[in-house]
Structure formats: structure tokens, C-alpha cells
C-alpha positions in Angstrom: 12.7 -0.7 -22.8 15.7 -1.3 -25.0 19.0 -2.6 -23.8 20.9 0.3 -24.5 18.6 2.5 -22.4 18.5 0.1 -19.6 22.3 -0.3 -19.9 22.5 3.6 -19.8 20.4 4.1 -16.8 22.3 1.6 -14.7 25.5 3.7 -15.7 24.0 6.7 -14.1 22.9 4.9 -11.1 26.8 4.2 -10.7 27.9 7.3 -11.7 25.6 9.3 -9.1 26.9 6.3 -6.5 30.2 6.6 -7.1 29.9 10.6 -6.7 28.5 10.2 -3.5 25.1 10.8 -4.3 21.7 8.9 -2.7 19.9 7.2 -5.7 16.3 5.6 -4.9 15.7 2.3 -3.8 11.7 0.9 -4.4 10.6 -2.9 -3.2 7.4 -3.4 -3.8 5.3 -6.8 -3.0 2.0 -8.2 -3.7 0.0 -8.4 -0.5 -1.5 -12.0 0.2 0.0 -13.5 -2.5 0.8 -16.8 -0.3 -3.0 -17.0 0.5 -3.9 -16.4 -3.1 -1.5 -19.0 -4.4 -2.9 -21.7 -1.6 -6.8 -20.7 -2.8 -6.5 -20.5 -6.9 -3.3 -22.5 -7.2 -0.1 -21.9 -9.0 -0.9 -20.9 -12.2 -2.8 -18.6 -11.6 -0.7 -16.8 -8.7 1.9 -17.2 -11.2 -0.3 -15.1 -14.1 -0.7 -12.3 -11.5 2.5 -12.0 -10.4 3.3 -11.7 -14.4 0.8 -9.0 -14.5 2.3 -7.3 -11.4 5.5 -7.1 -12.7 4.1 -6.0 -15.9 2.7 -3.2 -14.8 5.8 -2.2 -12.6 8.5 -2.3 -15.3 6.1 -0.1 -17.5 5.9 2.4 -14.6 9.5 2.4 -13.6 11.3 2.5 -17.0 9.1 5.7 -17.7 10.8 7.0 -14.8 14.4 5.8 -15.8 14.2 3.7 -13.1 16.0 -0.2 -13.3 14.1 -3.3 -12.1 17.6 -4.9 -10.0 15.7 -8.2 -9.4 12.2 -9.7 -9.3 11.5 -11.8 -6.7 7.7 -13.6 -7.9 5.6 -11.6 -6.1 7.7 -8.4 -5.6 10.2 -6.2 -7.3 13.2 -4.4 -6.5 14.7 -1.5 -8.9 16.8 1.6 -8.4 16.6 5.4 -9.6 19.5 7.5 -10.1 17.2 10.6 -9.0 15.2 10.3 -5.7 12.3 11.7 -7.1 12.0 9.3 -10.1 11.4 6.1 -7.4 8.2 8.6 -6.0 6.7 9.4 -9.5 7.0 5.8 -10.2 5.5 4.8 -7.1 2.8 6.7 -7.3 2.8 5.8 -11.2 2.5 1.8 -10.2 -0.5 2.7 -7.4 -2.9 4.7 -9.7 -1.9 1.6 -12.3 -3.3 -0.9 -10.1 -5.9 1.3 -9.1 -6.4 1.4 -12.4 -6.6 -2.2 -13.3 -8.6 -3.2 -10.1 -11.5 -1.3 -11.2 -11.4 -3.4 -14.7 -10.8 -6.3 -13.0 -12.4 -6.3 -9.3 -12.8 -10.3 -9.0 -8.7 -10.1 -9.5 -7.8 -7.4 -7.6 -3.6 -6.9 -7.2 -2.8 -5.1 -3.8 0.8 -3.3 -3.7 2.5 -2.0 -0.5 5.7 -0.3 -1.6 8.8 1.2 0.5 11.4 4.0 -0.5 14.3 4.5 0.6 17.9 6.9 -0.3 21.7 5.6 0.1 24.7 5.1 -2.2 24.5 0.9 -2.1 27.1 -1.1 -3.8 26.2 -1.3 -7.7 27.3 -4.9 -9.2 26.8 -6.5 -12.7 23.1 -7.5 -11.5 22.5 -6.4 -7.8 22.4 -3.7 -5.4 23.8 -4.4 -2.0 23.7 -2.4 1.0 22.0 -0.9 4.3 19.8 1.2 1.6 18.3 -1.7 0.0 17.9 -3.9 3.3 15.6 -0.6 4.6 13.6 -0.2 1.4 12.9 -4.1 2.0 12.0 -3.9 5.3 10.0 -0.4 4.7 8.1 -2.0 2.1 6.7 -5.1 4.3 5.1 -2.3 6.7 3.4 -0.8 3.9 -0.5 -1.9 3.5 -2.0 -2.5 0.2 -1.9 0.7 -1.5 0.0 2.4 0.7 3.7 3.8 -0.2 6.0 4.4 2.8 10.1 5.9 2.5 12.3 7.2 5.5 13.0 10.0 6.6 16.1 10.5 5.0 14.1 10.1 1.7 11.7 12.2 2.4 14.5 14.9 3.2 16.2 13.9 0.1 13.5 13.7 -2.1 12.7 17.7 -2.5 9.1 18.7 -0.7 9.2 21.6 -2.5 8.5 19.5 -5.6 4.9 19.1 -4.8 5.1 15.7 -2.9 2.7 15.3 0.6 4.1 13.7 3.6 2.2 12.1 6.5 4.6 11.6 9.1 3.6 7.8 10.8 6.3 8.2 13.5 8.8 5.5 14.5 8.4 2.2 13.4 10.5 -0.7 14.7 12.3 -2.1 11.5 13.6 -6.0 12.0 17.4 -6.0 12.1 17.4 -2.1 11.7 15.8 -0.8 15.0 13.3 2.1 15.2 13.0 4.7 11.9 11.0 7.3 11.4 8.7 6.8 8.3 6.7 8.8 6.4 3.5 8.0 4.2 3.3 9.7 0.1 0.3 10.8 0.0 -0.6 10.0 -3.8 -4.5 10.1 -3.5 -7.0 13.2 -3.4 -8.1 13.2 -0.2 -10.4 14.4 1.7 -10.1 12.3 5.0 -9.1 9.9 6.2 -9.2 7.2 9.3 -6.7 4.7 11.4 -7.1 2.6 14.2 -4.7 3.2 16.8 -2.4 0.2 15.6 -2.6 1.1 12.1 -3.5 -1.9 10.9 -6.1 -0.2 8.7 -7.3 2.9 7.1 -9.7 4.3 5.2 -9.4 6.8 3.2 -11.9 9.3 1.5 -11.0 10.5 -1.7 -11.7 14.0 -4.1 -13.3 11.7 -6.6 -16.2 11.0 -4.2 -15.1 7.2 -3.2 -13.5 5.3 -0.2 -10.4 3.0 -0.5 -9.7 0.7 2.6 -6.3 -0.1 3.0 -5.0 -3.7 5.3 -2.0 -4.1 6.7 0.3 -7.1 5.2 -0.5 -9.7 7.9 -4.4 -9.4 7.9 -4.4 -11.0 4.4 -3.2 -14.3 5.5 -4.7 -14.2 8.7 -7.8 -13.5 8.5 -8.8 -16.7 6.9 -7.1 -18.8 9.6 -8.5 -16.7 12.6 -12.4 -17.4 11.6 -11.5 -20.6 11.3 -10.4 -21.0 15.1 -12.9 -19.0 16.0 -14.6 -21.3 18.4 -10.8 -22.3 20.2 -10.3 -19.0 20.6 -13.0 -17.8 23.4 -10.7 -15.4 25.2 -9.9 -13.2 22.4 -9.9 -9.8 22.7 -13.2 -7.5 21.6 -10.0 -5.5 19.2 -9.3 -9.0 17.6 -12.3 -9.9 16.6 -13.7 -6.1 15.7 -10.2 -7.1 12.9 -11.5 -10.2 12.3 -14.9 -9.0 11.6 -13.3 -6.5 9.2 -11.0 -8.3 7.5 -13.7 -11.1 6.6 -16.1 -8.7 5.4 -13.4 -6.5 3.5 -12.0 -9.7 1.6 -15.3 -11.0 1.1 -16.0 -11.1 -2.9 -19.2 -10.1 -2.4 -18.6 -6.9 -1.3 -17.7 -5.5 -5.0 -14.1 -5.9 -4.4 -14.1 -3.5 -1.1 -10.7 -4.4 0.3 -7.1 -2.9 -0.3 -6.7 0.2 -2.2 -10.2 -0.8 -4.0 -12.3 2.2 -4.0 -16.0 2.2 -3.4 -18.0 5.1 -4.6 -19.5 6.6 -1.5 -22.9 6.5 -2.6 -22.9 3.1 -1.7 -21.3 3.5 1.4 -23.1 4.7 4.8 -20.9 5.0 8.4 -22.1 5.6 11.4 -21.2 4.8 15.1 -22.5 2.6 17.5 -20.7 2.8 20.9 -17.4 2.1 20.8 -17.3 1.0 17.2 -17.6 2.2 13.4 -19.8 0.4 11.4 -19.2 0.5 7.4 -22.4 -0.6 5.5 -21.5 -1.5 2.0 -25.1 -2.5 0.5 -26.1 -5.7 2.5 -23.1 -6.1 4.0 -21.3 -5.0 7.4 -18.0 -4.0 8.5 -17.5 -3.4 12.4 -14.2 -1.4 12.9 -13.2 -1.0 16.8 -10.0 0.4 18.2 -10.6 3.8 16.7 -10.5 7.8 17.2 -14.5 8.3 17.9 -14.2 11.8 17.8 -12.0 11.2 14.3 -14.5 8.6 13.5 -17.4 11.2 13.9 -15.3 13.7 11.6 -14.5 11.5 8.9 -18.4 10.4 9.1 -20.0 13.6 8.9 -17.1 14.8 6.0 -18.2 11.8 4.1 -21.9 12.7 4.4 -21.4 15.7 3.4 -19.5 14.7 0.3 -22.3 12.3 -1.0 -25.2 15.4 -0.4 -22.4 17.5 -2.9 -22.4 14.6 -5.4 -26.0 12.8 -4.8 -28.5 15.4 -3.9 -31.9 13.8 -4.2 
């Protein structure tokens, strides 16, 4: 984007602050990126940090949208229309979808937050309550996932076309409990959360399932199999996400893990007890801590899906 074009969509950014009007505020962040830098070293967090951001800018200047500040592995920008920061949202997950499935080894996992106010516009910087709740919306998101407020949701026209999953109060640090909402950007058919919603999985039109992780699983997955044995009294739910999180980061797997999608012809589910189990060829994935009777649903609606695409 040239400078006059980025200097004129600043100016309306101002202008629609200035006249009282909410403007969009997007952070988005690379999930795991600490653990990624600590496994493959610098350089090579720092080449996929340059390819994040890449693929941001190109989706948020199509959107006249502004990136305020990049922070290595996240980006903040603003929108002078509300429903500009959704379309590029949505624009920078089907991008990295997009890029994952050319490059699964690699894969870049996004969680992204929304949110509306009328911040204080400086030379370089946004500043305000708006931009501290898009921050701290964005660090609940999971890979793959975008999350906004209420008020955004509200704000940013319904009627447009846009699908809201209402995730009910979240406790925000520093901002107390908000209501937040999930844009639904993929097809889909079904989907299924534990009860903590530190995952989902999510079964989409085009006949594949994309598993989503909440932030701090990345990091911590790693560290809890290694303490496995000095941990004896954990609980069956932490190791049913250790199990999970192990098998879903596992390379192995074909890149099954955060917003990578797996066609579902080599995926089987089926429930054992209290547990889901998710066979992805050889391997296992034991999910606990979930809706049986949603579990069952989402089962037999993916079984039915694969006899639609894969009759025999």
C-alpha cells in the first residue's frame, strides 16, 4: 500500500473518531510462538513472524484497514468501519488456512480479537479502553478462532450476513467479566467444546475437521509430559488435555492441530465411556470433559458426512 493511501485511511480513522463514531480495533497473535522460537531458534521464529505479518498487512490494507503497530509475533491495526476489521479477519483466517495446507510442517496459528470504541488517534498509536479490550479479547481467542465484544457485535451490522456464537462472559484481566462473542467464518456443519473451552472441533461444509487449542496449551503441553511422572495426582481432565494436546501438536499427525483441517475421510470418532476418542490414521486423540450426548451428535453428523462424500 502506498503512503498516500495509508496516510488517507488513518485521516478517516480520525475523522469517524473525532465524530464520535466506533472505528474497529483487531490484535491478532501468533499462538506458541515462544515455544516455537525455544524449539527452531530465532531465525526462524523471526521468518514466521515476517510471514505472519505479511499476510496480515495484505489482508487489512484490502479492507482499508491500518496496521498501528507490530509487535513480532502479533499485530495491532484499526478500521474506520466496523465491518472492515471482520472482513479482514476473516480475510487473515482463510489466508492462513490457506498457507497451512501448502505448508503443514510450518503451520502459523492466529487467534484474533475485535473490538469498537473511539480511542485516542496519535501520530503512530491508538490509546484507549478500546484497544486494551481488543488486546485482552485476542489472548482468549484459540488458534483460528476470532472473538469481538458485545458491543462490536452490536455495532458491526448482523444484518450484513455475519454469524455470531454467543461464548458468554469471560473474565478479561484488568477489565472484569464481558460478554464475547465468536465470528463464525467457517462452513460448518458442527461443532464440539469441552466444558472449559479449551478446545474445539469443528466440522466443516467442505467435508474436513479443524481442531482449535486454546493459547496456553501450546506452551504447556510440552512442559506437562515432561513432569509427567511428579505429577501422580493430576486430574483424569488434565491428562485427557495432555493426551490431546501431545497428539494434536505431534508432526506426525499431518499437521492436525490449530485451525489445520483434516479431511474426514481420515478421521474416525467414536466414544468410549466418558471420553471421545479422535483416530487420525495410526494415531490417538483422547478428548475428556465433554457433552456425550453433543459428542454422540457431532459423531454420527460426521459419519454421515463421509458416507455423502466417500460412499464405497
Amino acid at each position: 500500500m502506498s503512503w498516500s493511501t495509508t496516510l488517507k485511511n488513518r485521516q478517516q480513522i480520525r475523522a469517524h473518531v473525532e465524530a464520535g463514531e466506533q472505528i474497529a480495533v483487531m490484535f491478532s497473535d501468533i499462538r506458541g510462538f515462544t515455544s516455537y522460537t525455544a524449539r527452531k531458534g530465532d531465525r526462524a521464529a523471526y521468518e514466521l513472524s515476517r510471514t505472519h505479518e505479511f499476510l496480515l498487512r495484505e489482508q487489512i490494507e484490502e479492507q482499508d484497514g491500518v496496521v498501528v503497530k507490530t509487535m513480532g509475533d502479533g499485530i495491532m491495526a484499526g478500521f474506520a468501519q466496523l465491518h472492515s476489521g471482520v472482513d479482514a479477519a476473516i480475510g487473515i483466517q482463510k489466508a492462513i488456512m490457506k498457507r497451512n495446507a501448502e505448508r503443514p510442517s510450518e503451520p502459523i496459528d492466529v487467534g484474533i480479537g475485535l473490538a469498537s470504541g473511539t480511542p485516542i488517534v496519535t501520530e503512530a498509536d491508538l490509546i484507549g479502553n478500546s484497544v486494551n479490550m481488543a488486546q485482552r479479547v485476542s489472548s482468549l481467542a484459540k488458534g483460528g478462532q476470532i472473538l469481538a465484544t458485545e458491543q462490536f457485535t452490536q455495532e458491526a451490522l448482523p444484518a450484513l450476513g455475519y454469524r455470531y456464537i454467543s461464548l458468554g462472559k469471560r473474565e478479561l484481566k484488568g477489565l472484569g467479566a464481558v460478554r464475547l462473542y465468536e465470528v463464525a467464518w467457517m462452513a460448518e456443519v458442527a461443532r464440539l467444546t469441552d466444558r472449559n473451552d479449551r478446545f474445539t472441533l469443528v466440522l466443516t461444509e467442505r467435508g474436513t475437521l479443524v481442531a482449535e487449542l486454546a493459547k496456553g496449551l501450546h506452551s504447556h503441553s510440552k512442559n506437562t509430559a515432561a513432569t509427567r511422572d511428579k505429577a501422580p495426582s493430576r486430574s483424569i481432565l488434565q491428562r485427557g488435555i495432555t493426551r490431546f494436546t501431545q497428539a494434536m501438536l505431534d508432526k506426525s499427525i499431518a499437521a492436525v492441530g490449530i485451525a489445520r483441517e483434516q479431511p474426514i475421510d481420515r478421521v474416525d470418532l467414536s466414544i468410549s465411556g466418558d471420553k471421545v476418542i479422535v483416530r487420525v490414521g495410526k494415531k490417538e486423540v483422547y478428548l475428556r470433559n465433554v457433552d456425550i450426548n453433543q459428542a454422540a451428535s457431532f459423531r454420527d453428523k460426521l459419519v454421515q458426512m463421509r458416507r455423502e462424500l466417500y460412499p464405497e
